[in-house]
PASEBA-1860 file (N, C-alpha, C; in nm, 3 decimals):
! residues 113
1> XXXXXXXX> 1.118/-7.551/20.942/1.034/-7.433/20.934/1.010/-7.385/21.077 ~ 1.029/-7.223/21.103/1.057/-7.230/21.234/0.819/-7.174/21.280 ~ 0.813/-7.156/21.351/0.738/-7.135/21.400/0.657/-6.978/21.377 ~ 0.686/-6.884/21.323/0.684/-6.763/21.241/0.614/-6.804/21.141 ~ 0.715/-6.859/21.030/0.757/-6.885/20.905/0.564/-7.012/20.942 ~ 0.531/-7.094/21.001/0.405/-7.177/20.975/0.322/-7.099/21.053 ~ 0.328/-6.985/21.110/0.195/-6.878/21.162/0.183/-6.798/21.013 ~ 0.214/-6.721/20.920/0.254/-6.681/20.822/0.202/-6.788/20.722
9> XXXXXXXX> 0.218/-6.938/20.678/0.143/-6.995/20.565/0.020/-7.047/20.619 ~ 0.011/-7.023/20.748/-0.174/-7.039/20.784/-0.215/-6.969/20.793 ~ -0.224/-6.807/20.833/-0.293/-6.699/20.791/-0.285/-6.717/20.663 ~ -0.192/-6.741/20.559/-0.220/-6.712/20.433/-0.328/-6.767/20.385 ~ -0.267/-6.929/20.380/-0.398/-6.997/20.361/-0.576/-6.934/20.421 ~ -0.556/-6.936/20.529/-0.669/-6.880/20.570/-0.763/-6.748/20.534 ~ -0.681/-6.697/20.460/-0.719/-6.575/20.395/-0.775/-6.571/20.250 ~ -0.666/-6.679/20.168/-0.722/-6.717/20.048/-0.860/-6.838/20.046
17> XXXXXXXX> -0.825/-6.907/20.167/-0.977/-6.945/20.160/-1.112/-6.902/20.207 ~ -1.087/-6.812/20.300/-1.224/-6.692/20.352/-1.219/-6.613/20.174 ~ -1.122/-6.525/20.092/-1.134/-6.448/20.002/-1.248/-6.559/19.895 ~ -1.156/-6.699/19.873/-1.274/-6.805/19.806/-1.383/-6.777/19.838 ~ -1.462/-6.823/19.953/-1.570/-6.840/19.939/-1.659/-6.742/19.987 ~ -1.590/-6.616/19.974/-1.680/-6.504/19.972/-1.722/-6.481/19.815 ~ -1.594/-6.528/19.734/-1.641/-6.485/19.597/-1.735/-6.553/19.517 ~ -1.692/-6.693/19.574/-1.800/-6.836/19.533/-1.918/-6.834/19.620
25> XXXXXXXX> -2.013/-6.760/19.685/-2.145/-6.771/19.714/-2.194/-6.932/19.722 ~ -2.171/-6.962/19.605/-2.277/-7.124/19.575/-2.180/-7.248/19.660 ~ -2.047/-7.229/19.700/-1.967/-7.277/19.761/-2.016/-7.325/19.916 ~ -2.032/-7.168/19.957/-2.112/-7.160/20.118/-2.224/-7.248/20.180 ~ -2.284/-7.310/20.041/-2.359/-7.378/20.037/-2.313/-7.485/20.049 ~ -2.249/-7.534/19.993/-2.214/-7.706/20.011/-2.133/-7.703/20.155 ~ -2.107/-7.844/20.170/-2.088/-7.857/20.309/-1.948/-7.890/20.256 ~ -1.827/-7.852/20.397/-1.641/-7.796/20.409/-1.634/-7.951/20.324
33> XXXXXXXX> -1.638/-8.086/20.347/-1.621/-8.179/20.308/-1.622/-8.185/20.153 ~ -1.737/-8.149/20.125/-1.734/-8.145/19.967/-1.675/-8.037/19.884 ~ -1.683/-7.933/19.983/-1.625/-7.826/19.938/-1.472/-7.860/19.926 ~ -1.387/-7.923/20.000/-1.278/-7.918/19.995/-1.248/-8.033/19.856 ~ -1.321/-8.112/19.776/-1.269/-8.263/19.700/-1.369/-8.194/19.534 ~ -1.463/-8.064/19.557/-1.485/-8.014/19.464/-1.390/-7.991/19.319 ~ -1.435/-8.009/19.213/-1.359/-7.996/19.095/-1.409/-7.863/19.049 ~ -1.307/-7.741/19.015/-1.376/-7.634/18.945/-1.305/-7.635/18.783
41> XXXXXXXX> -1.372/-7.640/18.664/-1.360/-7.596/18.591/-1.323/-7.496/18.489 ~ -1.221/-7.471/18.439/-1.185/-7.351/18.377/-1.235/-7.355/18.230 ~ -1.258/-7.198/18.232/-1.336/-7.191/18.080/-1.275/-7.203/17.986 ~ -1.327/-7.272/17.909/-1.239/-7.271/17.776/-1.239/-7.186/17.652 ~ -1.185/-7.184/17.534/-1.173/-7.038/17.454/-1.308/-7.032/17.423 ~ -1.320/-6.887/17.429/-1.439/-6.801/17.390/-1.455/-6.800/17.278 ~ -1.576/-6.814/17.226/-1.604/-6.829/17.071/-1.641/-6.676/16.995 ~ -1.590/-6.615/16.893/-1.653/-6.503/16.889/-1.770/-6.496/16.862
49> XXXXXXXX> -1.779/-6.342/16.863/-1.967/-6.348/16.914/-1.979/-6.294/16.751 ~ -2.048/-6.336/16.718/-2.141/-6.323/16.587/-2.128/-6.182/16.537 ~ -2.105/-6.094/16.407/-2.085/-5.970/16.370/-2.226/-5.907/16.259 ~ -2.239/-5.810/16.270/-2.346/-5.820/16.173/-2.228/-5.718/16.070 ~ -2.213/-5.820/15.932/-2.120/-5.769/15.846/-2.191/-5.758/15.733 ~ -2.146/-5.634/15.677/-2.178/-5.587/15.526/-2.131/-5.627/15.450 ~ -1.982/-5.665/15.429/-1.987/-5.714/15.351/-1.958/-5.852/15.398 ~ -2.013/-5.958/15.328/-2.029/-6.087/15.360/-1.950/-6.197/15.294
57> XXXXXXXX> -1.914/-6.148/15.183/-1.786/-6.260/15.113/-1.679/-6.183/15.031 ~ -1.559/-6.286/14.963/-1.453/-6.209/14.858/-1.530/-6.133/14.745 ~ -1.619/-6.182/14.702/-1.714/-6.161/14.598/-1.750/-6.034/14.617 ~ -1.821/-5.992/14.745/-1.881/-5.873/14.775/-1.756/-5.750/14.794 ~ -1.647/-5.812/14.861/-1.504/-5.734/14.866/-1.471/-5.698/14.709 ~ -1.443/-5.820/14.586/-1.410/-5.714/14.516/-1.469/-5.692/14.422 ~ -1.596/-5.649/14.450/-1.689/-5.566/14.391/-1.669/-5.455/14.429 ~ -1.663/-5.390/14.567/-1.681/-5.292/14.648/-1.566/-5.229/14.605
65> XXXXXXXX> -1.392/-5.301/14.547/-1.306/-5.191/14.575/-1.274/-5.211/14.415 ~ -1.353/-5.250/14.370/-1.320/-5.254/14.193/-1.402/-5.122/14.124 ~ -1.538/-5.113/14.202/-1.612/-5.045/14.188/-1.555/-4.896/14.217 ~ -1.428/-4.885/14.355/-1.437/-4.770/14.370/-1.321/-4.715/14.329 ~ -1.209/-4.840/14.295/-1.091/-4.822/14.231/-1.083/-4.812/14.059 ~ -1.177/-4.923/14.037/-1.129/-4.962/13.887/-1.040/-5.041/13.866 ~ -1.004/-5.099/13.729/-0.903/-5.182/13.716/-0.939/-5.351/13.729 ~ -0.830/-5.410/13.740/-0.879/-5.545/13.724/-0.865/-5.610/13.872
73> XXXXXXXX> -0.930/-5.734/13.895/-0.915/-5.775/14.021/-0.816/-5.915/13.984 ~ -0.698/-5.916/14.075/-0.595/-6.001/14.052/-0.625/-6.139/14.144 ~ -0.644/-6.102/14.325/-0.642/-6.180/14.399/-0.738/-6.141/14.497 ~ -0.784/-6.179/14.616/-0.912/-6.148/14.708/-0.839/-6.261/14.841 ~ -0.798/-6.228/14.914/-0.742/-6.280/15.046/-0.836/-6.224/15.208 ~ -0.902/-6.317/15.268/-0.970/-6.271/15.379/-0.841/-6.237/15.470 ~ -0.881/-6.104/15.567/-0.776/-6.066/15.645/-0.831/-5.994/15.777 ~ -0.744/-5.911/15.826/-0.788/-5.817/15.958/-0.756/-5.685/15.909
81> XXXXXXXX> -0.836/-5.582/15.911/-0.889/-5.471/15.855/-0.933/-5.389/15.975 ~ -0.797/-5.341/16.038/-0.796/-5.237/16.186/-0.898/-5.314/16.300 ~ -0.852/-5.429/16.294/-0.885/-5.488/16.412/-1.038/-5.615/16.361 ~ -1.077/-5.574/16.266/-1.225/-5.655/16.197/-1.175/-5.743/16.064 ~ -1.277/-5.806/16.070/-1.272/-5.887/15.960/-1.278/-5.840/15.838 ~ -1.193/-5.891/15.762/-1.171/-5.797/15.630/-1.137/-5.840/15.477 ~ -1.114/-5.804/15.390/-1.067/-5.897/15.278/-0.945/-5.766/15.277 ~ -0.842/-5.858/15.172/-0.738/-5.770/15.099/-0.742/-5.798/14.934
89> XXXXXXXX> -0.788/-5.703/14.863/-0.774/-5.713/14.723/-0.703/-5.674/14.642 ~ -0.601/-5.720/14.572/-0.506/-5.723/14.473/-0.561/-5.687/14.344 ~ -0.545/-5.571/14.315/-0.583/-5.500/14.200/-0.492/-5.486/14.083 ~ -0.481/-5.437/13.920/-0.442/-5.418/13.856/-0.512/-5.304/13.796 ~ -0.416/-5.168/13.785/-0.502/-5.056/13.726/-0.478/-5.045/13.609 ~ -0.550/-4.960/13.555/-0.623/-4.944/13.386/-0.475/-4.924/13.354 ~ -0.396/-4.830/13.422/-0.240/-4.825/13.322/-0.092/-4.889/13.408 ~ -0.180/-5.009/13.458/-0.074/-5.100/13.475/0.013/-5.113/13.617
97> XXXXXXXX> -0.053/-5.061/13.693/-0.004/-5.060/13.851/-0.090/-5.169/13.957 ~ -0.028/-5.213/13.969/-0.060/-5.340/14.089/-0.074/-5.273/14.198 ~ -0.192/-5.248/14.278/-0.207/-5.210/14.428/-0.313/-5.311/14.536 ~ -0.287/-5.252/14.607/-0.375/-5.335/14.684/-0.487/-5.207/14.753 ~ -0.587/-5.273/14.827/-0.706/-5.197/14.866/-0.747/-5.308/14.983 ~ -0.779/-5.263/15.100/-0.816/-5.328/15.214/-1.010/-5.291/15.273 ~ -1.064/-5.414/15.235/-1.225/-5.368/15.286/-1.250/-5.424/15.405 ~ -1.309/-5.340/15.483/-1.335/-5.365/15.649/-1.486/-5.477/15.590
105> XXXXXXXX> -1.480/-5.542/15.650/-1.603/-5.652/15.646/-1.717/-5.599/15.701 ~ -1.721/-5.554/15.855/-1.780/-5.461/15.936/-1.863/-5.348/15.891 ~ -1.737/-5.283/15.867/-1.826/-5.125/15.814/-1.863/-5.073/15.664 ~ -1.718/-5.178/15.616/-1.779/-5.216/15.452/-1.712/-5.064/15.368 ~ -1.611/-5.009/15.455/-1.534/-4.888/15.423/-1.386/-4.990/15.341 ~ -1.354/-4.928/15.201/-1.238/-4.951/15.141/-1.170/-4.837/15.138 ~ -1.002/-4.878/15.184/-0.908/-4.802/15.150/-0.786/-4.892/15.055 ~ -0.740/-4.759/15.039/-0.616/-4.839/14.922/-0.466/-4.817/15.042
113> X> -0.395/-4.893/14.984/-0.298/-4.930/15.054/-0.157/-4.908/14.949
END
């Protein structure tokens, strides 16, 4: 490695560690020693955050699209409903057509599909 090439990975270094501990504040604090043998932690998966949903089970799903469809209810599958939590309900109509109908959990809006 010529002499360039190790002026070049010590500015680097030196840069990513001034950028560190400008961003880490609580860092500045501890003393270079500990700072350097420190363990940082990465977050682990995010849990979703709680929804306030209307409709609340299959039960309530196919009520909602029996009610607005008619017909018989075949099957009730929880799903994703434009991005939200949702059911998919498998219908049978009065003259014999199998469709489906998708209820947003969220907003508690059914469409047919």
């Amino acid at each position: 490695m010529n002499l360039v090439s190790l002026k070049s990975v010590i500015i680097s270094v030196s840069l990513i560690c001034i950028t560190f501990c400008i961003s880490l504040p609580s860092m500045a604090q501890i003393s270079p020693v500990a700072a350097s043998i420190a363990v940082f932690q990465l977050p682990g998966p995010q849990k979703p955050k709680p929804q306030n949903l209307v409709i609340k089970s299959a039960q309530q799903a196919s009520s909602r699209a029996q009610s607005q469809y008619g017909g018989k209810v075949l099957r009730v599958q929880s799903s994703q409903v434009n991005g939200n939590p949702g059911y998919r309900v498998k219908l049978l109509s009065n003259d014999g057509v199998v469709f489906y109908a998708s209820v947003n959990a969220v907003t508690g809006a059914v469409s047919r599909n």
